[in-house]
Steps between C-alpha positions, in 0.01 A plus 500: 500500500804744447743410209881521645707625220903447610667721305815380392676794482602436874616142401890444476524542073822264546253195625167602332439172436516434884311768651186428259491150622458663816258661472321225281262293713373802678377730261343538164671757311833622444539904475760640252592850492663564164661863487657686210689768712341734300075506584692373864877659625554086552592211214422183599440192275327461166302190219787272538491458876112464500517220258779331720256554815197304264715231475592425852105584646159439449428816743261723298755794342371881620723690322525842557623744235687803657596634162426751238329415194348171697286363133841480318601248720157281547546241293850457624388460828201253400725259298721510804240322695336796718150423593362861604689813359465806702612845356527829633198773428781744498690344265220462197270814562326541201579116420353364772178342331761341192737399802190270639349382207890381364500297825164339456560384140791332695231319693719609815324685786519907527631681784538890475737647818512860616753664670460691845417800299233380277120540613243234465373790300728450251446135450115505556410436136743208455434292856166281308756441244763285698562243727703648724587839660833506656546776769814616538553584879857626412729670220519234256861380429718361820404260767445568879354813482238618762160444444246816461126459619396795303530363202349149633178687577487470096369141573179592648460759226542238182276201673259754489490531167521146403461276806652211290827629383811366648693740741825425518757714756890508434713719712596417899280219576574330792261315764363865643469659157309208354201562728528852417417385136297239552263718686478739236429213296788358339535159320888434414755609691891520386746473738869485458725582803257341733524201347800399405696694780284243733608289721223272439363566138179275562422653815542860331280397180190404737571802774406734196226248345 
């Protein structure tokens, strides 16, 4: 079974509340993108608005750190209610090992992302470590962007590794994309603009299922 993601940064941020609840009965997590406009050109939202989401859903949290620095911020982000805390490889480097083991003693899951860049390479000695991988299929920091099967080839690459590790794909998923992915292997999906630009939003959720 694929996890669908919706990632709220294509929700209307003036009725939050709203577009959750519609995405509510069909899915299991929520996806939020939290950028610093520094690690990311973008800012979007920070703690306060993930506790505010916590209290209005029971939707497991996958937050997803776009910033710099990401284990400054982990216990902010785990008192806020986030379930699963993914950071950026790019971000942490040499930190990347103290990054993870801050987010276990949270008891929260692990996900590590890469960017579009980044080899499996880079990540290979981390991927037994986590939860989750998050694949990137676009430049990390705006919405809508088009998707890029290179980098989705990475999929293939990390279940090889570790069969058991959660692939996750962010980046211009739509209902051709996500078969593209799910091929190579993919778990989660995130999807944005397909979603809530939909006419029907249950109809999209189970096209890309």
């Amino acid at each position: 079974m694929t996890i669908i993601s919706p990632s709220i940064l294509s929700a209307d941020f003036a009725n939050l509340e709203r577009d959750i609840k519609k995405v509510e009965p069909f899915v299991p997590w929520l996806h939020i993108d939290v950028m610093d406009g520094h690690f990311v050109p973008n800012i979007s939202i920070g703690v306060p608005v993930v506790k505010s989401i916590r209290k209005i859903t029971n939707l497991f949290l996958d937050t997803h750190l776009m910033i710099e620095n990401p284990i400054k911020y982990i216990d902010a982000f785990a008192d806020a209610g986030s379930d699963l805390i993914t950071f950026h490889y790019e971000a942490t480097l040499d930190k990347t090992i103290e990054t993870i083991e801050k987010i276990k003693s949270r008891n929260l899951k692990v996900g590590l992302s890469i960017k579009p860049k980044t080899t499996v390479d880079e990540i290979k000695n981390y991927i037994n470590l986590v939860d989750m991988i998050l694949v990137m299929t676009v430049e990390p920091g705006f919405g809508g962007q088009k998707f890029m099967e290179e980098s989705a080839k990475k999929i293939a690459e990390i279940k090889k590794i570790n069969p058991d590790v959660l692939v996750q794909v962010d980046g211009g998923i739509n209902d051709e994309t996500a078969i593209i992915c799910k091929d190579y292997g993919a778990n989660s999906l995130v999807a944005g603009n397909y979603i809530y630009s939909a006419q029907n939003i249950e109809k999209a959720i189970e096209k890309i299922k």
